[in-house]
C-alpha positions in Angstrom: 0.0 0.0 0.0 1.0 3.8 -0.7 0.3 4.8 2.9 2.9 4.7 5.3 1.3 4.7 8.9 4.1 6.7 11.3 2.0 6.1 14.7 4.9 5.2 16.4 7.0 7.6 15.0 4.8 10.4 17.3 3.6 8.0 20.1 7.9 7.8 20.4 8.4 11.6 20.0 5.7 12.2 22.9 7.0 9.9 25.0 3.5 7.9 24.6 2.6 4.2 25.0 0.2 2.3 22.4 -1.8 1.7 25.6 -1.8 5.1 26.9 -3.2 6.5 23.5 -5.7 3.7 23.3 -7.1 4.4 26.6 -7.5 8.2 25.6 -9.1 8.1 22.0 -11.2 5.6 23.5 -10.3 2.2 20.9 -9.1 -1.0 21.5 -5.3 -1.6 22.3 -6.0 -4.6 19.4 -7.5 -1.9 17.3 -4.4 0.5 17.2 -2.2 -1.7 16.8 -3.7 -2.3 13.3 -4.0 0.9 12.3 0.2 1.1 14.1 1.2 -2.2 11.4 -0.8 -0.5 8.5 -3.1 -3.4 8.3 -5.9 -1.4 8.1 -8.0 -0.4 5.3 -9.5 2.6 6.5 -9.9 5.4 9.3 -12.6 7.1 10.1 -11.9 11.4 10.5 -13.0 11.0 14.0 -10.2 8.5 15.0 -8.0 10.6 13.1 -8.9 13.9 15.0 -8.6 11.9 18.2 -5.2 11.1 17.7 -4.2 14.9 16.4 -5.7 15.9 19.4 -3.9 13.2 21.9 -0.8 14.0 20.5 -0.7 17.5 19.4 -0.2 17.0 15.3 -1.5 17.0 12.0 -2.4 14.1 10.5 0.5 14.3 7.9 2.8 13.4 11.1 0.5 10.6 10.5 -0.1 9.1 7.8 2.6 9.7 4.8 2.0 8.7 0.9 4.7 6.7 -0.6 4.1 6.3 -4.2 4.6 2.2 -5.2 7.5 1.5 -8.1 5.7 -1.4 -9.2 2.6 0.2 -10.2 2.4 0.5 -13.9 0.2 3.5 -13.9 2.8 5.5 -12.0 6.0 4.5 -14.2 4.1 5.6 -17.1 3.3 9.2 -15.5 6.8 9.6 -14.5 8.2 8.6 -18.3 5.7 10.7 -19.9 7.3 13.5 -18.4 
């Protein structure tokens, strides 16, 4: 997948445990952790703000986009400029 997931990244940088933030936003330890892996397939603007507002960021500190090399779509682009 093209989205990189950097949860731990800021949990790290604010001195915050997966449990900690769990407890706060009010999900599932089991539930953070797959959004932490990137195993999940979507999250919902509410979770999102939750975490922004637990640890004081945007959500690009987040989530980062990572374009794939193996998708033939994008080498095309890239050659056609």
């Amino acid at each position: 997948m093209s989205i990189i997931v950097n949860l731990d990244v800021m949990l790290a940088r604010r001195k915050m445990s997966s449990q900690e933030l769990a407890e706060r936003i009010g999900i599932t330890p089991a539930n953070l952790s797959i959004l932490k892996t990137g195993k999940a397939k979507a999250i919902r603007f509410s979770t999102l703000d939750a975490i922004c507002r637990a640890l004081n960021c945007q959500p690009a500190d987040i989530l980062e986009y990572c374009p794939e090399e193996s998708d033939p779509s994008l080498r095309h682009q890239s050659s056609a400029s």
